[in-house]
N, C-alpha and C positions, 0 to 999 in steps of 0.2 A: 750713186756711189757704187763702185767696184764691191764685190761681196769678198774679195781677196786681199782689198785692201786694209793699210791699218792706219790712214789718214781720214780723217773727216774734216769739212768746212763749217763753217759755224752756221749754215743753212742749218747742215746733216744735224747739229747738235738740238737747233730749234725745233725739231722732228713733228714739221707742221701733219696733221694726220688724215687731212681731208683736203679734197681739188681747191676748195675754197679757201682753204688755211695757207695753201702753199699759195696761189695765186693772190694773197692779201699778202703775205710776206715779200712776193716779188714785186708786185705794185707799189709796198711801201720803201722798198731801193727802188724803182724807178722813181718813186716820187724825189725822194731826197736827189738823185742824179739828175733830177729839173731844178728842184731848190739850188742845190753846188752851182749848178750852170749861172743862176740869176745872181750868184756871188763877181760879182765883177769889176776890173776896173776899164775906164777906155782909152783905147788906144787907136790909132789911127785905121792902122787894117785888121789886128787881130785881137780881141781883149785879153785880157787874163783874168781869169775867172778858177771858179773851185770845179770846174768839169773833170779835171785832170784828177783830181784826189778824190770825188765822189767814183768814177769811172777805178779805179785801183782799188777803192776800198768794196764797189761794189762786186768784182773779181775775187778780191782776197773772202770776201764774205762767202760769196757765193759759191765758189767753181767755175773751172773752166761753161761747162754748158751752161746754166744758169745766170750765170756772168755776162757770159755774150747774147743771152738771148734778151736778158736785160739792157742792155747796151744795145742792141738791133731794134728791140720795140720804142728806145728814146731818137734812137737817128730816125726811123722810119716815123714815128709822132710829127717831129719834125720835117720832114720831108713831104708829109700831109699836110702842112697848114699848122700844127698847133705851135703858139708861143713856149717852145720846150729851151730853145737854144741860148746863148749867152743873151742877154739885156731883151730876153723876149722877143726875140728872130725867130724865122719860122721859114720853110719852104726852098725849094729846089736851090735856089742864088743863094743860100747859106751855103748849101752844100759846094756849089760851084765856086763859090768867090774864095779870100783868101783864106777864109777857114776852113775851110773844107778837108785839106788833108790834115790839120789835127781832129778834127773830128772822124775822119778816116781812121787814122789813127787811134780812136778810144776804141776801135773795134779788135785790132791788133794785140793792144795791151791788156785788152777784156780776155782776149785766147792767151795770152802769155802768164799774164799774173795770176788766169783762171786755174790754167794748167801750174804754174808752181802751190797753189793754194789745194788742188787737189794733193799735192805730192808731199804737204804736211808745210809747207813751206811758211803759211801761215802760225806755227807754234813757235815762232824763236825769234827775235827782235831783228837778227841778224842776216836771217834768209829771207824773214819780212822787207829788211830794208834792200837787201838786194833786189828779190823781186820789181820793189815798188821803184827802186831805181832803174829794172831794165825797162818795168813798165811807161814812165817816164822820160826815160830817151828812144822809146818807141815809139810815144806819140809826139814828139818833138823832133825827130826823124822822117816821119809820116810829113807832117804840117810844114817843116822849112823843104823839103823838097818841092810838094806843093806849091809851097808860097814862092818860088822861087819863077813860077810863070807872071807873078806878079809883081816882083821885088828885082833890081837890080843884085847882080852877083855880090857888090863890094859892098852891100849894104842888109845883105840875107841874115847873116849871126846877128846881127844886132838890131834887126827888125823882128826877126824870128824865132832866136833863141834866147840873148842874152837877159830881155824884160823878164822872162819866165823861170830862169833860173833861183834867184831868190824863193819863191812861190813853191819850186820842188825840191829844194832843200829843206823848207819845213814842212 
């Protein structure tokens, strides 16, 4: 945190006080952002899963840096071999196949929502919800361009966007 500043995240508030404390706190959002992911439903090419809201909450929680470095250590888990990803997927072909750019995308919105969460954005229901709405069509921006090497044009929104809508409205 900035010494100038007069926003804190709710990391800042938890004022873990030792390397140890801080790296249990971040472990324990990484953990939950593999738990979220294993929330799912199936869908042909992409699931829908609680990645998306785990990924925003762990941003808003966190900070921008913290945020994304949380969100880097779960895509790179995954990118190693470990069952981090939706329905217990793992490895390089997650990232390549059709989900790949929404999970490109949680990186995006880790920096976006991080950065409004340093800026206080986190205290108000309102700039919360903004946030988590741009965070949101960030990663769904991310993922239907992506998927779009995979999907026909006349069939992209509605393979791509419109199942997930529901999901980020709550």
């Amino acid at each position: 945190m900035n010494a100038h500043s007069n926003s804190v995240t709710i990391y800042d508030l938890v004022k873990p006080d030792s390397r140890l404390a801080q790296f249990a706190v971040l472990a324990g959002f990484n953990l939950l952002l593999v738990l979220c992911a294993q929330i799912a439903i199936t869908l042909p090419l992409v699931p829908i899963t609680g990645q998306t809201f785990g990924v925003l909450l762990v941003a808003m929680a966190l900070g921008r840096t913290r945020g994304v470095a949380v969100v880097s250590a779960y895509i790179i888990e995954g990118a190693l071999g470990l069952p981090v990803f939706a329905e217990g997927k793992a490895g390089l072909g997650v990232l390549m196949g059709p989900s790949g750019g929404y999970i490109a995308g949680f990186m995006v919105a880790a920096f976006a929502v991080g950065w409004a969460a340093d800026k206080g954005w986190h205290r108000g229901y309102v700039k919360s919800i903004i946030a988590m709405t741009l965070g949101t069509a960030l990663i769904l921006l991310c993922g239907v361009t992506w998927l779009s090497a995979f999907v026909p044009g006349e069939t992209l929104m509605q393979v791509g966007v419109i199942p997930f809508l529901p999901g980020a409205v709550v």
